[in-house]
C-alpha positions in Angstrom: 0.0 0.0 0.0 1.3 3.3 -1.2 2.0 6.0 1.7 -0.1 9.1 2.0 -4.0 7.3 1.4 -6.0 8.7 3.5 -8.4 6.8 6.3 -11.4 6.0 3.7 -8.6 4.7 1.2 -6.4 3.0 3.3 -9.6 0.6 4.8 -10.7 0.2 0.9 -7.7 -1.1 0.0 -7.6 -3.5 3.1 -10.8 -4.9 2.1 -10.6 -5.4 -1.7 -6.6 -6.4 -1.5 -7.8 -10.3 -0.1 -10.4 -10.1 -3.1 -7.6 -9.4 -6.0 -5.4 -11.6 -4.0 -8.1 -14.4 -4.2 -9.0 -13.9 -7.9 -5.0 -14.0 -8.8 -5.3 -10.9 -10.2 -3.1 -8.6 -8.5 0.1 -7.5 -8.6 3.0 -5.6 -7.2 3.1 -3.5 -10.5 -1.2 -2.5 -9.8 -0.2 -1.2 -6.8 -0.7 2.4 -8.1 -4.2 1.6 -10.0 -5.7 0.2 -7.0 -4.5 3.2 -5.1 -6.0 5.2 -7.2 -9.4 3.5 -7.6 -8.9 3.7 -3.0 -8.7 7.5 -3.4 -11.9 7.8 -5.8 -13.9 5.5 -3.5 -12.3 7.8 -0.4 -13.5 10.4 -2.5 -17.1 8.9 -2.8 -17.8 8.2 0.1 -16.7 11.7 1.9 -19.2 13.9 -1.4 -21.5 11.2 -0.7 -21.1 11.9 3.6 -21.6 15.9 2.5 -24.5 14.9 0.4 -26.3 13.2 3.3 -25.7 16.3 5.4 -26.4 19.0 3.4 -28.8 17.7 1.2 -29.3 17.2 -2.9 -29.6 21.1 -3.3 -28.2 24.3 -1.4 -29.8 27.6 0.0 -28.0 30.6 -1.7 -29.1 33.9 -0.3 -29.5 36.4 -2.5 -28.7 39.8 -1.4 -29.5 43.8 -2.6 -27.7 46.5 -1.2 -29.1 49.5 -0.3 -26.3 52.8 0.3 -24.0 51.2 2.4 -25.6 48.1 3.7 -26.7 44.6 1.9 -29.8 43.1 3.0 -30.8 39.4 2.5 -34.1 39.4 -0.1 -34.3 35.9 -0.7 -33.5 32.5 -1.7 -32.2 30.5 -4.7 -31.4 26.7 -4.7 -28.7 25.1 -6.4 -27.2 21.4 -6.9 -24.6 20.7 -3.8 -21.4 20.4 -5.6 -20.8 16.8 -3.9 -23.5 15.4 -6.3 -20.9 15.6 -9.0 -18.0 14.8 -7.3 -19.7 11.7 -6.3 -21.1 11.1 -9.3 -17.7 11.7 -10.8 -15.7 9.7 -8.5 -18.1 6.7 -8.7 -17.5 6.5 -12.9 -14.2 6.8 -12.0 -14.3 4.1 -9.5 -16.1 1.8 -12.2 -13.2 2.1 -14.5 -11.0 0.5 -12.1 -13.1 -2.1 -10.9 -13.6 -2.9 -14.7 -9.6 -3.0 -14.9 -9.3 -5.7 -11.5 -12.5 -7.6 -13.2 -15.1 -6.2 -10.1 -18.1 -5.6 -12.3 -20.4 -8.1 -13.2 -19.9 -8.2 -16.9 -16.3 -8.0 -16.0 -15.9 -10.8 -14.5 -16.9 -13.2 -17.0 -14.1 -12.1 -18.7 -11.9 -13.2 -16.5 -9.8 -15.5 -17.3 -8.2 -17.0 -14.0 -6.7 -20.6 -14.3 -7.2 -22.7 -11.4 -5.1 -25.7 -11.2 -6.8 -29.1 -12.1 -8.9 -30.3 -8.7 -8.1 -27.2 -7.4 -11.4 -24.7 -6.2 -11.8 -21.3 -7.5 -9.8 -18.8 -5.4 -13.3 -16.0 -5.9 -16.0 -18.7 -5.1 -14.4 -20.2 -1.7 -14.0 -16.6 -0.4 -17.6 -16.0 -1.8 -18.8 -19.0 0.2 -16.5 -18.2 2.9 -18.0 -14.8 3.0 -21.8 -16.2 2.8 -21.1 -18.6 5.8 -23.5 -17.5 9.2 -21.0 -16.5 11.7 -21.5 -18.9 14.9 -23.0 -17.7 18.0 -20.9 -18.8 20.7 -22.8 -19.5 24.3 -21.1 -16.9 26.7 -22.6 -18.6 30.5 
């Protein structure tokens, strides 16, 4: 993992690095793609966080001044610039998760040679994943 990610990045990349791993589709040289694709989803998530607390659209007061002093008259709504950013950051995202075969209709076109007898690396950690985690009896 390259230095510098920040905390949304850094935990993307800790959870999608066993995936790649799995699939047999990751390297040392995609270190800086997958860093990349960490910082758009960082990205994402943080327009998509501002999105949730400020809302789709934004108050914009607009103002008239009179002499010397500006008085408030009223309203005007615009888009919250963190609709594009996510927006752009999760088409961005897409492209990378085409690139490590994390798509749907990228995945099929995988091509990922498992060894004769041998399971495939994506569907045990699928299973693996699916498995109900057991409830231990703590008296």
């Amino acid at each position: 993992m390259p230095a510098g990610l920040p905390p949304l990045a850094i935990a993307e990349w800790k959870s999608i690095v066993p995936m790649l791993s799995l699939l047999g589709v990751l390297t040392e040289v995609d270190g800086k793609a997958l860093a990349a694709y960490c910082e758009y989803f960082a990205q994402w998530r943080e327009a998509l966080d501002e999105v949730r607390t400020r809302g789709i659209t934004l108050e914009e007061p607009i103002t008239k001044t009179f002499g010397e002093t500006t008085e408030v008259v009223g309203y005007k709504y615009k888009r919250n610039p963190a609709v594009s950013i996510a927006n752009d950051a999760a088409k961005l995202m897409k492209s990378f998760l085409v690139e490590f075969g994390l798509t749907p209709s990228s995945r099929g076109r995988l091509k990922i040679d498992a060894k004769p007898g041998e399971e495939d690396p994506m569907d045990a950690y699928l299973r693996a994943a699916a498995l109900p985690v057991e409830k231990k009896d703590v008296n």
